[in-house]
VODRENZA-407755 format. One record per residue (C-alpha): residue in three letters; x, y, z. Coordinates in Angstrom, 2 decimals, decimal comma. Layout:
# VODRENZA-407755
ALA	X	Y	Z $
...
***
This chain:
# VODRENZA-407755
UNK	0,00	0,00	0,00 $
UNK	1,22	3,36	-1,03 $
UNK	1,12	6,28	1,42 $
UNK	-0,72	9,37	0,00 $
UNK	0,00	12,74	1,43 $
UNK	-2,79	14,05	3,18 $
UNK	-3,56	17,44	1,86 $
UNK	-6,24	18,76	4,33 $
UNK	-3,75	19,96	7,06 $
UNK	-1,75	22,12	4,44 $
UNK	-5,11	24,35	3,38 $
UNK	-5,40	24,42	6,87 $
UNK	-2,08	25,77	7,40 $
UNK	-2,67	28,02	4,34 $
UNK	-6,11	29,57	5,82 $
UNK	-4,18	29,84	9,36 $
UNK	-1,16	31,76	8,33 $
UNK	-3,90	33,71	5,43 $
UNK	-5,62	34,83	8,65 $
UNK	-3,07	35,42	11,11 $
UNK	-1,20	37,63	8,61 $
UNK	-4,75	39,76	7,84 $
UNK	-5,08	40,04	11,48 $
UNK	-1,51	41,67	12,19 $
UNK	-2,26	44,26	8,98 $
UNK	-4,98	45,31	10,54 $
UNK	-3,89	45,79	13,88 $
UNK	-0,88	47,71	12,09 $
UNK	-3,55	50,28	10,39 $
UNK	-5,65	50,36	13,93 $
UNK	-2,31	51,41	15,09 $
UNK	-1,76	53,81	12,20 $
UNK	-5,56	55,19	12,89 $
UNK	-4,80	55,88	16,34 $
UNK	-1,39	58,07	15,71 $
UNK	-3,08	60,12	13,00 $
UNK	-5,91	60,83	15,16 $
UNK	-3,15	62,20	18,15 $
UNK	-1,78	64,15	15,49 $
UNK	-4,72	65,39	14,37 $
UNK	-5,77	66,44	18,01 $
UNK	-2,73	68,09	18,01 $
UNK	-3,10	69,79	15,12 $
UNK	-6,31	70,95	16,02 $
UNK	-5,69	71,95	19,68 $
UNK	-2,74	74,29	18,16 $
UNK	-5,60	75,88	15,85 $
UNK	-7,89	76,64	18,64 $
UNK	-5,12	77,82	21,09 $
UNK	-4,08	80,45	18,07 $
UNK	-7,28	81,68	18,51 $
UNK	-7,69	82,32	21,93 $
UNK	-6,23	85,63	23,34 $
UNK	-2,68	85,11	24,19 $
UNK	-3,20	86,45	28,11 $
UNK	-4,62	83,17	28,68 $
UNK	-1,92	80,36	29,07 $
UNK	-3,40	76,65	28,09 $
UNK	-2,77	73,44	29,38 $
UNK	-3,17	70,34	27,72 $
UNK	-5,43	69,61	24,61 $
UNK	-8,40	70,51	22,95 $
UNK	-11,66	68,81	24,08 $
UNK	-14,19	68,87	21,69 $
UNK	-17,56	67,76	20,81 $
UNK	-18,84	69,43	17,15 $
UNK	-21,91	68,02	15,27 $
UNK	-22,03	68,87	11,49 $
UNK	-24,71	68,20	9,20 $
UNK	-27,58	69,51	6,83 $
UNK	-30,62	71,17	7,83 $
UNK	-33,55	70,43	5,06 $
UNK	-30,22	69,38	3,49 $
UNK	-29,81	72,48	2,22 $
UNK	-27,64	74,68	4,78 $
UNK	-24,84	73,79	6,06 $
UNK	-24,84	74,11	9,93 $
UNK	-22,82	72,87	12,91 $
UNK	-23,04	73,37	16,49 $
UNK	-20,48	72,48	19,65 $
UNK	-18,53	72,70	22,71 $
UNK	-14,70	73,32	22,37 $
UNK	-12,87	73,37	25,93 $
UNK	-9,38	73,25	27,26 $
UNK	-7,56	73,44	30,48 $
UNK	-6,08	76,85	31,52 $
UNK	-2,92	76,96	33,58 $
UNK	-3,01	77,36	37,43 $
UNK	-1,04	80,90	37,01 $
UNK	-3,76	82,07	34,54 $
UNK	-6,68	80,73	36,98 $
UNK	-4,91	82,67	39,68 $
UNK	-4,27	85,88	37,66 $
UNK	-7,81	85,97	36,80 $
UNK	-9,21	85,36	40,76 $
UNK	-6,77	88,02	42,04 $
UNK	-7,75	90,82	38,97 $
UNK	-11,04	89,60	38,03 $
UNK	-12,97	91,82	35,07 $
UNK	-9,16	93,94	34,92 $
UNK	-7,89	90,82	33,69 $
UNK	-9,89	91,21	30,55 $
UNK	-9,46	94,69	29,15 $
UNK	-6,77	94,43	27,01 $
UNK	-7,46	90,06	26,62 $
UNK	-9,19	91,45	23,48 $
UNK	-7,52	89,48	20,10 $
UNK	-6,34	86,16	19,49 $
UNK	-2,34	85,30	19,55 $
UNK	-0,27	86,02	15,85 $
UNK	-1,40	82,99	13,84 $
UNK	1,42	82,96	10,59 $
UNK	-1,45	80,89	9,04 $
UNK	-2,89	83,34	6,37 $
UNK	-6,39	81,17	6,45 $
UNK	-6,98	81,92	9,81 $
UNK	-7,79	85,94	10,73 $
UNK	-7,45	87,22	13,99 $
UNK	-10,52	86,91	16,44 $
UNK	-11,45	89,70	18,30 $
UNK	-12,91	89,36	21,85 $
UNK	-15,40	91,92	22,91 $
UNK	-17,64	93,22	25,85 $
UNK	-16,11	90,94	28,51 $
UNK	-18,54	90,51	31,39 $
UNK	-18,76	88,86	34,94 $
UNK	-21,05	86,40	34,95 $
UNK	-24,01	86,34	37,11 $
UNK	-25,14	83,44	39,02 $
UNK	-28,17	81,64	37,38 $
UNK	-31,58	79,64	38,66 $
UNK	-31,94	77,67	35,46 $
UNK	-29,62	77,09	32,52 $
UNK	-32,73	76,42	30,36 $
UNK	-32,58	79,37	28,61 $
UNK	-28,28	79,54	28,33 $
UNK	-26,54	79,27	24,98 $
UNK	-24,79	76,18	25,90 $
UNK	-27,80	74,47	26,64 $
UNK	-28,95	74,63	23,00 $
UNK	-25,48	74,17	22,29 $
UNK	-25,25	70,91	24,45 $
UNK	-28,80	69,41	23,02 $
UNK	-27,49	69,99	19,39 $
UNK	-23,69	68,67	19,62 $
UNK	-23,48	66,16	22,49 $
UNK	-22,34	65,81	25,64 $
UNK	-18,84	63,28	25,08 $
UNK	-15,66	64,02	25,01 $
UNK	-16,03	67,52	27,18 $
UNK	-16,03	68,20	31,17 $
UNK	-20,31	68,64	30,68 $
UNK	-20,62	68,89	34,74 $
UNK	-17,57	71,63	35,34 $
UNK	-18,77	73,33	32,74 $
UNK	-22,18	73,81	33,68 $
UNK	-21,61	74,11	37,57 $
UNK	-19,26	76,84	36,79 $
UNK	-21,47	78,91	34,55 $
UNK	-24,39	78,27	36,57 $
UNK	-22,67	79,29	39,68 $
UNK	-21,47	82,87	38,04 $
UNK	-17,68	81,65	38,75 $
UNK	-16,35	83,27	35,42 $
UNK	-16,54	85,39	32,35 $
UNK	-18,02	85,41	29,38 $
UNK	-18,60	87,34	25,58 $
UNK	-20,25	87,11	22,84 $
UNK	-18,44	87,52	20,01 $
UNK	-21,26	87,83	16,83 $
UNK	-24,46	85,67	16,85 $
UNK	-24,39	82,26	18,59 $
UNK	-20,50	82,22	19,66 $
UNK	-20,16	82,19	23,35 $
UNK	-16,87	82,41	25,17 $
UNK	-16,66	81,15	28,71 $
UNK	-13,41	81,65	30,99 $
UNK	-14,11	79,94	34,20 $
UNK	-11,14	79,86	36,43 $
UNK	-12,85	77,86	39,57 $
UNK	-12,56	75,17	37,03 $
UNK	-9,41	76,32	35,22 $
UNK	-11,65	76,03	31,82 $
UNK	-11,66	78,24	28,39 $
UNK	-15,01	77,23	26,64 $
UNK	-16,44	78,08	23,16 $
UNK	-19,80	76,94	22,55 $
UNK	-21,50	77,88	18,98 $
UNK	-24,21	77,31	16,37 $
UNK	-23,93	78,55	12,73 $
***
């Protein structure tokens, strides 16, 4: 009797190593995924700090929670929170001086990016404490965009508590500086 090679155990072999190396490419682009979307926080917390007036010192990165999409898909609109840490010396320097603090915080840092024009911070004010949020900006805000990815509770407790200041730059664009919780917020609807 002649011995035939059995053949089963070699597709199997084929199918294993066919899957194992499909499984290691895509754990190399998960990998790949997660760096450009560091960068691209990185990139994008840059953008937003450019923007902000350059009395107030940041810490950390951007937190953000946007929503785009269509209404009656025919304008364009968009709506979100955009938050990051400010430093304990800003926090401080804002306590000690209060409203002073904010007369001359009144245009963004030099951006060298010609895209991006200089934003100009008006009509600073001391926030007031509130009964009900209902009627707030970042409520409407907050019910359009989401609540991930953003400190929803500081934020709140801090403008509801009138521990800050705020302006309004043109339309729905809302800026929050609440030291108590060492926060610069932008919340927004086009």
């Amino acid at each position: 009797m002649q011995f035939i090679p059995f053949r089963k155990p070699k597709i199997f072999m084929m199918v294993c190593f066919l899957l194992f190396g499909t499984l290691i490419c895509l754990i190399i682009l998960w990998q790949e995924q997660k760096e450009k979307a560091a960068r691209a926080n990185i990139e994008m917390s840059d953008r937003f700090i450019a923007g902000l007036p350059s009395a107030i010192e940041t810490d950390g990165l951007l937190m953000r929670n946007v929503k785009t999409g269509f209404i009656h898909s025919l304008i364009l609109d968009s709506c979100g929170v955009n938050a990051i840490r400010i430093t304990d010396a800003t926090a401080a320097r804002i306590k000690v001086e209060g409203l002073a603090f904010f007369h001359n915080v009144t245009r963004s840092r030099s951006n060298p990016d010609p895209r991006h024009r200089t934003v100009f911070y008006r009509n600073w004010r001391e926030m007031r404490p509130m009964k009900s949020l209902a009627e707030a900006l970042i409520m409407a805000v907050l019910d359009c965009g989401g609540r991930s990815n953003i400190p929803v509770e500081s934020i709140l407790n801090g403008i509801k508590e009138g521990n800050g200041y705020a302006a309004g730059i043109s339309g729905y664009n809302q800026y929050y500086v609440l030291p108590d919780q060492k926060l610069f917020v932008q919340a927004f609807i086009d």
